[in-house]
TIROGU-695556 format. One record per residue (C-alpha): residue in one letter; chain; residue number from 1; x, y, z. Coordinates in steps of 0.05 Angstrom, whole numbers. Layout:
<atoms>
<atom residu="A" chaine="A" num="NUM" xx="X" yy="Y" zz="Z"/>
...
</atoms>
This chain:
<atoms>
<atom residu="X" chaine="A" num="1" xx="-509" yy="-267" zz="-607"/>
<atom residu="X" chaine="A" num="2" xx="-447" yy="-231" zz="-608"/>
<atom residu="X" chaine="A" num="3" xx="-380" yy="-281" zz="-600"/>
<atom residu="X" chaine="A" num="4" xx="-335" yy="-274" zz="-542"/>
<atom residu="X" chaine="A" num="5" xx="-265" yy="-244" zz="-569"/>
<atom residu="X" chaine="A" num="6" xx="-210" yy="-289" zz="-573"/>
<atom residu="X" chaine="A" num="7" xx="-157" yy="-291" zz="-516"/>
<atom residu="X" chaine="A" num="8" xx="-112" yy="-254" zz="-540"/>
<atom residu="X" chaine="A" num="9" xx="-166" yy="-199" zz="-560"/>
<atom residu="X" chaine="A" num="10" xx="-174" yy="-201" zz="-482"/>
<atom residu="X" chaine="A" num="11" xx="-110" yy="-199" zz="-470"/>
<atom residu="X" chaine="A" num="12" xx="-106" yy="-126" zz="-509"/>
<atom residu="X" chaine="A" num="13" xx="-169" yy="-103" zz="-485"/>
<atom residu="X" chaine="A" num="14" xx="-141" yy="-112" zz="-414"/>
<atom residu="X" chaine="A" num="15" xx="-78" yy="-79" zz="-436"/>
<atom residu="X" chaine="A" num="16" xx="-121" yy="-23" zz="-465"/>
<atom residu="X" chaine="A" num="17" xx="-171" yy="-18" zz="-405"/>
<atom residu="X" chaine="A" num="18" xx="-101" yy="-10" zz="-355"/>
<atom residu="X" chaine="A" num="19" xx="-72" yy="40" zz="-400"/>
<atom residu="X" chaine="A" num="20" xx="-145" yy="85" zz="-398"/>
<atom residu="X" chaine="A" num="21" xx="-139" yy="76" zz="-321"/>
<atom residu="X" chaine="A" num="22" xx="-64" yy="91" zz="-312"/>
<atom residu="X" chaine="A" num="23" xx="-82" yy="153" zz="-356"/>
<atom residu="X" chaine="A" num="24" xx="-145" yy="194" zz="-363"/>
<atom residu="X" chaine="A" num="25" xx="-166" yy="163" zz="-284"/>
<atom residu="X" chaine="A" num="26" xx="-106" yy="195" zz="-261"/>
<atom residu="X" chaine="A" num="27" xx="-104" yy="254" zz="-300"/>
<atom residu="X" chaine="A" num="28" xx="-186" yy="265" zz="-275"/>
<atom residu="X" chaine="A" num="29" xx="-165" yy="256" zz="-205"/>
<atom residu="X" chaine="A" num="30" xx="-104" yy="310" zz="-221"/>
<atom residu="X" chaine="A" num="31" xx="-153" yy="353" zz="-234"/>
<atom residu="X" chaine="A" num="32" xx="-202" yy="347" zz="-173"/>
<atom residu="X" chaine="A" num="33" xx="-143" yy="344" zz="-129"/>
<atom residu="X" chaine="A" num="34" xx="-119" yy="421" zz="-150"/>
<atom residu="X" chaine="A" num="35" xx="-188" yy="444" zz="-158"/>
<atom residu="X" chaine="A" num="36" xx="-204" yy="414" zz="-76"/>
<atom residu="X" chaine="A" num="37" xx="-128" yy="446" zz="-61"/>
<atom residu="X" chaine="A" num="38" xx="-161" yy="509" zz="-91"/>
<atom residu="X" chaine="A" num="39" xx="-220" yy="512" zz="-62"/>
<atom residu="X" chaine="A" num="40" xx="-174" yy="493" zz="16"/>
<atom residu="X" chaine="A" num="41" xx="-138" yy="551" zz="5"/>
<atom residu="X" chaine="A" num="42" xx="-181" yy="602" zz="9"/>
<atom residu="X" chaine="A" num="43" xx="-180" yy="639" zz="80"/>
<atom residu="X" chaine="A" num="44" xx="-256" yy="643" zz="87"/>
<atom residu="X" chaine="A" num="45" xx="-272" yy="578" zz="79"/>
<atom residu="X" chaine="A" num="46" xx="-314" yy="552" zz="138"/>
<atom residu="X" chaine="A" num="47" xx="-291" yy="500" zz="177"/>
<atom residu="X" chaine="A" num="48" xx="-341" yy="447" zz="157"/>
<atom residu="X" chaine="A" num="49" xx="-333" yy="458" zz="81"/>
<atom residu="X" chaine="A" num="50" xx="-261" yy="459" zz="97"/>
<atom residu="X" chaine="A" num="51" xx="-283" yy="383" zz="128"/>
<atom residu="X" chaine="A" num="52" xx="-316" yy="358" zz="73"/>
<atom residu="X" chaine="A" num="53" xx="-263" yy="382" zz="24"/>
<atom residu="X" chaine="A" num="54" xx="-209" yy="349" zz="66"/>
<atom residu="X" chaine="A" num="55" xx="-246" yy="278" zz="62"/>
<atom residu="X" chaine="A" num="56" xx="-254" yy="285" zz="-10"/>
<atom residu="X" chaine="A" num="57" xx="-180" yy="304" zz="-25"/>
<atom residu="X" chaine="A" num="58" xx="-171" yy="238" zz="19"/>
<atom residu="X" chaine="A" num="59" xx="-217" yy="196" zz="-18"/>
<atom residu="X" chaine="A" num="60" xx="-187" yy="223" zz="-86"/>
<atom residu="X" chaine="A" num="61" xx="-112" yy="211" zz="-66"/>
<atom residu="X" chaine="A" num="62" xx="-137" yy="131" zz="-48"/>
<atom residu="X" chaine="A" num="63" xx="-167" yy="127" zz="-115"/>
<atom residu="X" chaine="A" num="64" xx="-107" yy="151" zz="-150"/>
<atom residu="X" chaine="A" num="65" xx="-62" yy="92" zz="-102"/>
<atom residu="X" chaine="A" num="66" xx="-110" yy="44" zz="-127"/>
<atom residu="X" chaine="A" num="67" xx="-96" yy="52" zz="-197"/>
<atom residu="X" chaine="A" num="68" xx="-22" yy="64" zz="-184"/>
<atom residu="X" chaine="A" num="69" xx="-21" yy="-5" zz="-143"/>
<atom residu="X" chaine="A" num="70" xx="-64" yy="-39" zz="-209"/>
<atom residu="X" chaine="A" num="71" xx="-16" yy="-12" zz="-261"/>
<atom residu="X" chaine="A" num="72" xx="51" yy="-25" zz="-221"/>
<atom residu="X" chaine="A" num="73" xx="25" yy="-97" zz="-200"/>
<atom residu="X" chaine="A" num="74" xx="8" yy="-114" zz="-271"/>
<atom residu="X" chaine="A" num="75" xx="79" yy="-93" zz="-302"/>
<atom residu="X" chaine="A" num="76" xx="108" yy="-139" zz="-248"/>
<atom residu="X" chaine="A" num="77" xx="66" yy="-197" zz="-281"/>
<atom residu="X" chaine="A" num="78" xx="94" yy="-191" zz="-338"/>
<atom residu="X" chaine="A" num="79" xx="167" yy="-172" zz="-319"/>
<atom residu="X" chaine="A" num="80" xx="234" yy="-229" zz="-308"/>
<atom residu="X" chaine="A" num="81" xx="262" yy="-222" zz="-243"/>
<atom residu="X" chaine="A" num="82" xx="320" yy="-188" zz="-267"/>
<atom residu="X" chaine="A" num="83" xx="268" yy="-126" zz="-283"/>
<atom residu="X" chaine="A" num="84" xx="265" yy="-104" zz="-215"/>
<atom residu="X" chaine="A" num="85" xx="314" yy="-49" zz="-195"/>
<atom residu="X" chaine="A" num="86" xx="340" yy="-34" zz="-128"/>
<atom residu="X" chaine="A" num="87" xx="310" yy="14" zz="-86"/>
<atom residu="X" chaine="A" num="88" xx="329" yy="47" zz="-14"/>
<atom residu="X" chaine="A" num="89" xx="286" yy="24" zz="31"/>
<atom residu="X" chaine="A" num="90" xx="291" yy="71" zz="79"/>
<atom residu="X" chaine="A" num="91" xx="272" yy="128" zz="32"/>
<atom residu="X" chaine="A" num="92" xx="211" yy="93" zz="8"/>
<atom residu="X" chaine="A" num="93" xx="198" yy="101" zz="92"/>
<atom residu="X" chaine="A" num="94" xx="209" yy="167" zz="95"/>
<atom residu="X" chaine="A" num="95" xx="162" yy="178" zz="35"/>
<atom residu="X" chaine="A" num="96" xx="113" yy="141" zz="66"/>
<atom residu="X" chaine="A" num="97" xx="112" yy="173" zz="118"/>
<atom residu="X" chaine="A" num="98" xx="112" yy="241" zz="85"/>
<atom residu="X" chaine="A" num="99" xx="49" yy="224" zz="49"/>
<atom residu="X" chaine="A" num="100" xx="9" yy="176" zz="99"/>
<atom residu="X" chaine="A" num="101" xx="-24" yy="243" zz="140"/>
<atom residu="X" chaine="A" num="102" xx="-51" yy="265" zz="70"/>
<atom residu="X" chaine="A" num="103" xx="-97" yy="199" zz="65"/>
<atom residu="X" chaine="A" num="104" xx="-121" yy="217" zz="139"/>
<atom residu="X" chaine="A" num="105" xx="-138" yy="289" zz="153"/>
<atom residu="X" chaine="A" num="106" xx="-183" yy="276" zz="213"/>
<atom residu="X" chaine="A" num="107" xx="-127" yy="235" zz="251"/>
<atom residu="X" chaine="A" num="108" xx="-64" yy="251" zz="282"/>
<atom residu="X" chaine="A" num="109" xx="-5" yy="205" zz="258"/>
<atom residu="X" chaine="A" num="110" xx="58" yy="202" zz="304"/>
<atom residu="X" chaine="A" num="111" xx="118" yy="145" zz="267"/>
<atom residu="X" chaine="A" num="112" xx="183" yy="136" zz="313"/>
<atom residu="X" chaine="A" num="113" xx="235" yy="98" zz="278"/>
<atom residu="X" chaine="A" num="114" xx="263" yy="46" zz="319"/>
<atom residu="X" chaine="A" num="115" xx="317" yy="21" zz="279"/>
<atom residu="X" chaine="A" num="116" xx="341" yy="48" zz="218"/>
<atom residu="X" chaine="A" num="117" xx="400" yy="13" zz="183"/>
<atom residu="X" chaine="A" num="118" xx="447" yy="40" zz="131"/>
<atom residu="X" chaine="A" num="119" xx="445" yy="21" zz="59"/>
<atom residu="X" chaine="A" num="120" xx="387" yy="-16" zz="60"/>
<atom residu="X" chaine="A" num="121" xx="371" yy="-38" zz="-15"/>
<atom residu="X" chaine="A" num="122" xx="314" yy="-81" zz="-42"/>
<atom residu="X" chaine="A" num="123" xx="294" yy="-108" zz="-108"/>
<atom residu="X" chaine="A" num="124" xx="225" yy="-79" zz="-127"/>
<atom residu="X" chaine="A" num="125" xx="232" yy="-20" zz="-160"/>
<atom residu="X" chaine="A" num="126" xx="157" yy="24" zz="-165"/>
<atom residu="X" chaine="A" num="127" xx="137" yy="-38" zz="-139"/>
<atom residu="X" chaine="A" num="128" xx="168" yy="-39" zz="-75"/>
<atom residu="X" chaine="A" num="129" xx="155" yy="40" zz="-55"/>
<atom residu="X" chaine="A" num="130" xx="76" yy="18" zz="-76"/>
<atom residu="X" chaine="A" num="131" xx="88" yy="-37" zz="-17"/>
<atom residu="X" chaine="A" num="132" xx="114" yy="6" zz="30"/>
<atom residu="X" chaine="A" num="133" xx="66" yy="67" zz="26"/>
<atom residu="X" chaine="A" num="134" xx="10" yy="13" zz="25"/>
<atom residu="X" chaine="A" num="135" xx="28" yy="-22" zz="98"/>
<atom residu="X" chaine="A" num="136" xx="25" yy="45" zz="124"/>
<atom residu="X" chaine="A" num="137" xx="-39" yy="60" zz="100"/>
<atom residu="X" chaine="A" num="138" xx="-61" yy="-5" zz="122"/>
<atom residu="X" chaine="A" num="139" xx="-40" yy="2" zz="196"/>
<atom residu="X" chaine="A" num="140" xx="-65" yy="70" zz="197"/>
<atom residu="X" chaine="A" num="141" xx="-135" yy="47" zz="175"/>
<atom residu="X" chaine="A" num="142" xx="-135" yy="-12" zz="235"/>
<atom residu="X" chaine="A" num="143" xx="-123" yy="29" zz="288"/>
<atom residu="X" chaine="A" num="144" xx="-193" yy="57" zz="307"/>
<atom residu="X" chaine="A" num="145" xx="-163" yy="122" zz="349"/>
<atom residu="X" chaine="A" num="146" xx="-156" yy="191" zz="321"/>
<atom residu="X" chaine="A" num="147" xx="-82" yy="195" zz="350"/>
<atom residu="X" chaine="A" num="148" xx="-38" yy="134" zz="315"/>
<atom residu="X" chaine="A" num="149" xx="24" yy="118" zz="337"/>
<atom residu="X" chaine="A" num="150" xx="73" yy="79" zz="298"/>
<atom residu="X" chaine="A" num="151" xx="139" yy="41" zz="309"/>
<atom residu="X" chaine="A" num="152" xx="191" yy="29" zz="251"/>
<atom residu="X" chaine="A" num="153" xx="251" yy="-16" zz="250"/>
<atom residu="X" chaine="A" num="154" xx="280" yy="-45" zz="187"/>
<atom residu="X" chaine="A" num="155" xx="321" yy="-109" zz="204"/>
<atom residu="X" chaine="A" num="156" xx="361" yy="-162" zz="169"/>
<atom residu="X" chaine="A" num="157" xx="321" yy="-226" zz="154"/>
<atom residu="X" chaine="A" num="158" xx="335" yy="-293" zz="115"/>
<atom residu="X" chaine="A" num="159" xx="281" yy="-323" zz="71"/>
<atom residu="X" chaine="A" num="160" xx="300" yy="-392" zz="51"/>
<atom residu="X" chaine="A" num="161" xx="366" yy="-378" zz="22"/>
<atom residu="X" chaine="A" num="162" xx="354" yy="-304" zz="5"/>
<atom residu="X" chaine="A" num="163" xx="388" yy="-255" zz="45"/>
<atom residu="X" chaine="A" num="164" xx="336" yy="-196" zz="70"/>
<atom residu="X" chaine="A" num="165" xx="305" yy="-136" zz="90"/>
<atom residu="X" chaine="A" num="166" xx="247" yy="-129" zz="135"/>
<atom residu="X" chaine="A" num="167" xx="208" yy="-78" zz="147"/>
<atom residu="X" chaine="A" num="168" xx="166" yy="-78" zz="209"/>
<atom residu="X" chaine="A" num="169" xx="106" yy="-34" zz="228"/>
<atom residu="X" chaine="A" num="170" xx="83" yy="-36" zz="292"/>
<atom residu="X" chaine="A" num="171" xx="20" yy="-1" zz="328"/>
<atom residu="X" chaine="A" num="172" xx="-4" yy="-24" zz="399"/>
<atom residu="X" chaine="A" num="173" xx="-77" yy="-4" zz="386"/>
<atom residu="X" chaine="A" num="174" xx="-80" yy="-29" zz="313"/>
<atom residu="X" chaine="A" num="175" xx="-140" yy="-91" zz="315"/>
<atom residu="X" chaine="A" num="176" xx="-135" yy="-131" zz="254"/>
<atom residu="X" chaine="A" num="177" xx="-198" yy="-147" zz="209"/>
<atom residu="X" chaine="A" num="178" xx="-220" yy="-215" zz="194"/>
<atom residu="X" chaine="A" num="179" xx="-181" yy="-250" zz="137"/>
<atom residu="X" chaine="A" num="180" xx="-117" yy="-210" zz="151"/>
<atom residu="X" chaine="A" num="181" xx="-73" yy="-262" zz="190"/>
<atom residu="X" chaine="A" num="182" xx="-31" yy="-303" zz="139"/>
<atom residu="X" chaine="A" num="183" xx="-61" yy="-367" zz="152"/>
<atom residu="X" chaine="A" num="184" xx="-124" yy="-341" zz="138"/>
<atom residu="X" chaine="A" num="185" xx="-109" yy="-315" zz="59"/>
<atom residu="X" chaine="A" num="186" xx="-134" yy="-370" zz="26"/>
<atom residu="X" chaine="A" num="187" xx="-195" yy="-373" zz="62"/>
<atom residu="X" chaine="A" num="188" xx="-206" yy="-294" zz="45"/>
<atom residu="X" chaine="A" num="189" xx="-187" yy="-310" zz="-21"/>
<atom residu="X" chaine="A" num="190" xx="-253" yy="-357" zz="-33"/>
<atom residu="X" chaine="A" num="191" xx="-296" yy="-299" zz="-12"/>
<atom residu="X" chaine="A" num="192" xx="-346" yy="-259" zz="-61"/>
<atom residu="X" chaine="A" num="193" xx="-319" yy="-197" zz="-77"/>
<atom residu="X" chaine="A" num="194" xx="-346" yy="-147" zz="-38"/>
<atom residu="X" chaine="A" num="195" xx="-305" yy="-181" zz="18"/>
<atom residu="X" chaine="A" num="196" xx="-243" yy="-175" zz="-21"/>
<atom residu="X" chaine="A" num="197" xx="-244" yy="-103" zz="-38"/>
<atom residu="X" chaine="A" num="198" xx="-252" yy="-90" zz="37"/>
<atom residu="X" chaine="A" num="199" xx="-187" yy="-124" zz="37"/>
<atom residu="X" chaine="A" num="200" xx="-158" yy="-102" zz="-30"/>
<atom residu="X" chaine="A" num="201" xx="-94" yy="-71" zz="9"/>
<atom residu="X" chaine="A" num="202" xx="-75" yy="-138" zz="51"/>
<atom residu="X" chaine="A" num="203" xx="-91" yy="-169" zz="-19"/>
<atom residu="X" chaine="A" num="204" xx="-37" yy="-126" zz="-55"/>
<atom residu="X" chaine="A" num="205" xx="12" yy="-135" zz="0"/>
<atom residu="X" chaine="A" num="206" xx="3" yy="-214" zz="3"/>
<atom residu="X" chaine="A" num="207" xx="6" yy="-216" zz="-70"/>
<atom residu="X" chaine="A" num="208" xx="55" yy="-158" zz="-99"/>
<atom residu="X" chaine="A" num="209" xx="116" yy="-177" zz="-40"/>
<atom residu="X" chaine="A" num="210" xx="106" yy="-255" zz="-70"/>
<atom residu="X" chaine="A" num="211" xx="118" yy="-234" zz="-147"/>
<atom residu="X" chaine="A" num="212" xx="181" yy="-190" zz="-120"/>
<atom residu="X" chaine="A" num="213" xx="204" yy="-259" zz="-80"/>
<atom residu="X" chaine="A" num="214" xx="185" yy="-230" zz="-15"/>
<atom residu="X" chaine="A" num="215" xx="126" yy="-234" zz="32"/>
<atom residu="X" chaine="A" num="216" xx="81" yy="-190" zz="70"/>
<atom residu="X" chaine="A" num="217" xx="56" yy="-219" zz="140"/>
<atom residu="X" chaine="A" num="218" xx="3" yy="-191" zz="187"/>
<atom residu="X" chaine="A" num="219" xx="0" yy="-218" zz="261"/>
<atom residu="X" chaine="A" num="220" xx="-20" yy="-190" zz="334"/>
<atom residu="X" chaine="A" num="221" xx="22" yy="-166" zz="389"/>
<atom residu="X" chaine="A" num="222" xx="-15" yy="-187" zz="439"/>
<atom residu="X" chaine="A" num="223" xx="-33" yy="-264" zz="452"/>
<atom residu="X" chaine="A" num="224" xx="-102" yy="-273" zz="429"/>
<atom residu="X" chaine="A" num="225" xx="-123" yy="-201" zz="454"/>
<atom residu="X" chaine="A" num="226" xx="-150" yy="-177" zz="381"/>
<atom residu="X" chaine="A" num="227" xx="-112" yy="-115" zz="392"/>
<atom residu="X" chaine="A" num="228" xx="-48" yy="-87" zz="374"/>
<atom residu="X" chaine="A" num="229" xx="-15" yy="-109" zz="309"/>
<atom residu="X" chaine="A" num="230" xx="51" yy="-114" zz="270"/>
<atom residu="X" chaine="A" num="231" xx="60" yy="-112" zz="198"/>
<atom residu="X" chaine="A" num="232" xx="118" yy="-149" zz="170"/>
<atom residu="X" chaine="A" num="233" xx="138" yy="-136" zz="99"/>
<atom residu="X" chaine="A" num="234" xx="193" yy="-179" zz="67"/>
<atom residu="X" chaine="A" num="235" xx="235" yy="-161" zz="-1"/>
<atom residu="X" chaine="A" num="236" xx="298" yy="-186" zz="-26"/>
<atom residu="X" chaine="A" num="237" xx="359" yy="-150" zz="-9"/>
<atom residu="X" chaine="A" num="238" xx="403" yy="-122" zz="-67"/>
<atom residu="X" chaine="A" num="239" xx="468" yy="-89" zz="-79"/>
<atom residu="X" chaine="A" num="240" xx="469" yy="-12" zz="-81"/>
<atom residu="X" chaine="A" num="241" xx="463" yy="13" zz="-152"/>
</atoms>
């Protein structure tokens, strides 16, 4: 019987396995991404080939943030807190926003921002823009209705004695899924796994904001309604560079 490698064989084979990921994944997904842009461009295209090539360039472009969420998340393992460089949070927003439709091509996305404050830095780095796109996606994907609508405000917050920057995502039709509320992540977090991956995005919010000193909270507008929900996510403020 073949012996198990040592740790730190592990260890490298991990490294190696995230590299191959980060790399030819990526690269492969490049590719079917131009070929589906390709094959969208063409002026005769019917309209329900145009359909299924749509959904496909959606479910490539959440494969690639998948590995981009792994590979950034495992770097901030690894990484002293001093690692993390400031970023502008609004413009990891307005990037967000940008790129949010692309992951949704059968619904219509309206974001209002609510609140926008100047020179609002955070320590994250690739991290932090990984957070931000992600609640987006998130709160996009709980709100059953093809029309979304989604309020912004970024607002000064204190956590402990950290000074703050929130950012908070709000959508009055949102429902959120089992295991999402805060109070229930250690519950989710004794689930089998095919639980988890339903939740691997509330996963890499809870987890990711915590390594960067921050948090990521999920709760309901309403008072036990089950409908309409608010994403809170939490980072540490920092100086502009």
């Amino acid at each position: 019987m073949t012996e198990s490698p040592p740790i730190h064989g592990i260890d490298r084979l991990s490294t190696f396995f995230m590299d191959l990921l980060s790399h030819d994944v990526l690269n492969n997904n490049q590719a079917v991404l131009s070929y589906l842009e390709l094959v969208l461009a063409n002026p005769d295209l019917d309209a329900k080939a145009r359909d299924y090539a749509e959904k496909a360039i959606s479910h490539v472009r959440t494969s690639t943030v998948l590995v981009e969420h792994a590979k950034n998340l495992m770097a901030a393992r690894t990484a002293g807190p001093n690692s993390f460089r400031p970023i502008d949070l609004m413009r990891s927003v307005m990037l967000a926003i940008k790129e949010v439709p692309r992951f949704f091509p059968t619904k219509k996305i309206r974001v209002r921002v609510v609140q926008e404050p100047t020179d609002a830095y955070v320590l994250g780095d690739a991290l932090a823009d990984d957070l931000v796109l992600n609640a987006f996606i998130d709160m996009v994907r709980t709100d059953p209705g093809d029309e979304v609508a989604i309020d912004v405000r970024i607002i000064k917050s204190e956590q402990g004695s950290k000074m703050c920057w929130s950012l908070v995502l709000s959508d009055p039709n949102a429902v959120l899924r089992p295991g999402m509320k805060s109070e229930d992540l250690s519950a989710l977090l004794s689930q089998d796994n095919t639980k988890m991956v339903k939740m691997a995005g509330f996963l890499f919010a809870s987890i990711a904001s915590h390594l960067l000193g921050g948090e990521f909270v999920a709760k309901e507008l309403g008072t036990g309604t089950g409908q309409g929900s608010e994403f809170v996510l939490t980072l540490v403020k920092a100086g502009k560079p």
